[in-house]
N, C-alpha and C positions, 0 to 999 in steps of 0.2 A: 520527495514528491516530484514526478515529472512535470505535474501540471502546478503551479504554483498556488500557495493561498491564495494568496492577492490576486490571481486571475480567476481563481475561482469566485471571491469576492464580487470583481469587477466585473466578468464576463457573463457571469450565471448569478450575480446577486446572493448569494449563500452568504449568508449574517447568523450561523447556527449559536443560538443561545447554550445550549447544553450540547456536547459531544462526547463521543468515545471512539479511544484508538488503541487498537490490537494489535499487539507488536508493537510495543512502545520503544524495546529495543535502548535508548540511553536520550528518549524525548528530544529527539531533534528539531521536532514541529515545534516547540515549545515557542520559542519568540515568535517566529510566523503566526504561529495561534492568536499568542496575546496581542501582538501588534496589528493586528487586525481583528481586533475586539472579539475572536470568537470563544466559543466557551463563559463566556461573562456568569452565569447562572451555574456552571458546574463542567469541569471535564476529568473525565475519567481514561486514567490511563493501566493499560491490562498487556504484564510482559510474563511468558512463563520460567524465564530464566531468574532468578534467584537474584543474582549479583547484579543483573542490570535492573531489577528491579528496586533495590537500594541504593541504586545511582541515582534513577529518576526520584522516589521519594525526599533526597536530599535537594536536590534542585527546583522542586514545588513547595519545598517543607514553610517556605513563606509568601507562598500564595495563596491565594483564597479561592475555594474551589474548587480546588484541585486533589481528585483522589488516585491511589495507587492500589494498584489489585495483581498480586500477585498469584498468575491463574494460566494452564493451560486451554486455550478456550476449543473447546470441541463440540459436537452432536451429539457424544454421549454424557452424562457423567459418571464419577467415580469408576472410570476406567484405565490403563497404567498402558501409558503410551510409551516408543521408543522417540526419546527425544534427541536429533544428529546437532551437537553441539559444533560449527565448523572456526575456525583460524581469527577468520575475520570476523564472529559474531551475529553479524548483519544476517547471513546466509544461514542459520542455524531454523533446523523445520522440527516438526514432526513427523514430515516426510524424507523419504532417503533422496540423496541426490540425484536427477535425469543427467538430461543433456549441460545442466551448469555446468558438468564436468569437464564438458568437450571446450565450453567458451572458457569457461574459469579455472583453467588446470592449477592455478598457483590456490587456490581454496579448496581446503579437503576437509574432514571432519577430525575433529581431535578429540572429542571424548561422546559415548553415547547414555543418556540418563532415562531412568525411567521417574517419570511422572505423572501426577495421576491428574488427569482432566477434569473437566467441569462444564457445563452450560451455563451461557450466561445469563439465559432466563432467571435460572435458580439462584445464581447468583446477585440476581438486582433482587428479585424476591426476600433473600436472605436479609438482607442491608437496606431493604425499603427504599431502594433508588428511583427517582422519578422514572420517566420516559427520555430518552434522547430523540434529537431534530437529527444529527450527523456522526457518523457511523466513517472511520479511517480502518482499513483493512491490512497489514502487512504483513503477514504471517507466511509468506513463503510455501504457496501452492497450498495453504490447507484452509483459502479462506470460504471455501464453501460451507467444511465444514463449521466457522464458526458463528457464520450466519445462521446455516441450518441450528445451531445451540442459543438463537439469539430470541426463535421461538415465534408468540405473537406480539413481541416488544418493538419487531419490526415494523406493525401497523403502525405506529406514532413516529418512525422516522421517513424525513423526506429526501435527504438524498444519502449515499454511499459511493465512499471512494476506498478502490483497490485495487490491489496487483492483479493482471491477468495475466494469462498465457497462451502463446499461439504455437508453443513446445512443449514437450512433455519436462520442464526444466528440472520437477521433483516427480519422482515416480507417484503414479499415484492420482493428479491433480487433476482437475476438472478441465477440459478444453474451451477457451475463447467462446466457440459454436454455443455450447452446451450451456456454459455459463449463464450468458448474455438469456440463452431459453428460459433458465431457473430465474433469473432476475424479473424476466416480463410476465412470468407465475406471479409472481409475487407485487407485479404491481409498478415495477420500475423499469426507466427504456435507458440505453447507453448511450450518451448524446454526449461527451468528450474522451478524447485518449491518445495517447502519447504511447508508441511503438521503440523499441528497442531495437537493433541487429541479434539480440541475443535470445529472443523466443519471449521477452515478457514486456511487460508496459506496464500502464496506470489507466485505471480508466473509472469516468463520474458518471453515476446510475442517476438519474431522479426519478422520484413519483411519478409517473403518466400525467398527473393530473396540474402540476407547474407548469410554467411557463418554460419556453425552450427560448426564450428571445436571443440570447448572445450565439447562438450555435454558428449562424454565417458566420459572424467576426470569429470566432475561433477556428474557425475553418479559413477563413482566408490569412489569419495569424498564424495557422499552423503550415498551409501550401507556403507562406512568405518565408517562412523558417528552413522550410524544406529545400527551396529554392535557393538559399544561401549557404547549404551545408553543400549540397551539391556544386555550386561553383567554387564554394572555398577545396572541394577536393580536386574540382578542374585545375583550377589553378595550380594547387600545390602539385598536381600529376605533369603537368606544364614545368614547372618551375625544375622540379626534379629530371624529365629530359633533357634540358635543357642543361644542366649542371653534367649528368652523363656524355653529352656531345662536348659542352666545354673539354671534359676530362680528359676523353678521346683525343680530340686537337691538339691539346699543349702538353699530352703525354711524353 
């Protein structure tokens, strides 16, 4: 996550009693989570990959609260998607690769699966799951569609965090613009995000109807960030001339 728990915590007050994250991928949020007490009432975690979904059921198998659903989460159900398994795991879509290609030549796909999809409407349905407060998105360009599957389950959550994109990264994917329009349908504005070099970020939706209090301080936390990246490149572009001329000299 670009933007940290703990800043989300701290900066936006997010204390979500119950959550779910798509693309759980091998629960990396996991201590983040519990160490900042979220989930405390239930979090549910939803990876369509097999193996990585019996990685994370081992790793929650003695906590409390904690469910594992293994599910491709889509807009449709019972539909048989092409699933791009890639190298590094991480990057594996139901979308085929875009421009990832051009940034990330060393991750390719290595095996492609068909699997068959699901809504997660139907699926809380199924299982009598409450309502969730927060909603983590990771699915690699196809999280429109698993909101669109998430139904009117959406009305009882108050914020949402997820991957965007200002590149076509996975063929197919909804753009930044477009997103952010389907979000504010729906009731929620995009009041933080963290930007990549590489076409994607993270970004936190809230309900309209919150509080937006921490947005200056994350805004002046994020310019203060930006502002150290950029002189730490100064410098090293300094530093690097400099070792060139040395070179030159006592050649």
């Amino acid at each position: 996550m670009l933007i940290t728990v703990r800043d989300l915590r701290t900066f936006w007050g997010l204390q979500p009693r119950t959550l779910l994250h798509v693309g759980a991928h091998y629960a990396e949020e996991l201590q983040a989570y519990t160490e900042n007490g979220w989930g405390s009432q239930g979090t549910w975690w939803v990876e369509a990959q097999e193996r990585a979904t019996e990685f994370v059921r081992d790793r929650v198998a003695d906590l409390k609260n904690h469910y594992v659903l293994n599910v491709l989460a889509w807009d449709q159900a019972d539909v048989i998607l092409q699933f791009h398994r890639t190298n590094n795991g991480q990057s594996s879509s139901a979308l085929e690769l875009g421009t990832h290609t051009t940034h990330h030549p060393e991750i390719h796909v290595t095996e492609t699966l068909e699997l068959r999809a699901s809504r997660l409407d139907n699926v809380w349905k199924q299982h009598q799951f409450p309502p969730v407060e927060f909603i983590n998105l990771d699915v690699q360009g196809a999280e429109q569609h698993a909101l669109e599957g998430f139904g009117h389950l959406l009305d009882h959550v108050d914020a949402v965090y997820c991957e965007v994109n200002t590149e076509e990264v996975y063929k197919g994917l909804m753009p930044l613009d477009e997103f952010d329009a389907r979000m504010l349908a729906r009731g929620f504005a995009r009041v933080d995000w963290e930007l990549t070099p590489f076409g994607w970020g993270d970004a936190l939706y809230l309900r309209r109807t919150i509080s937006i209090r921490g947005r200056r301080l994350r805004r002046r936390i994020r310019r203060g960030r930006q502002q150290i990246i950029r002189t730490q490149r100064t410098v090293i572009g300094l530093i690097a001339r400099v070792q060139r001329r040395a070179s030159r000299l006592f050649a």
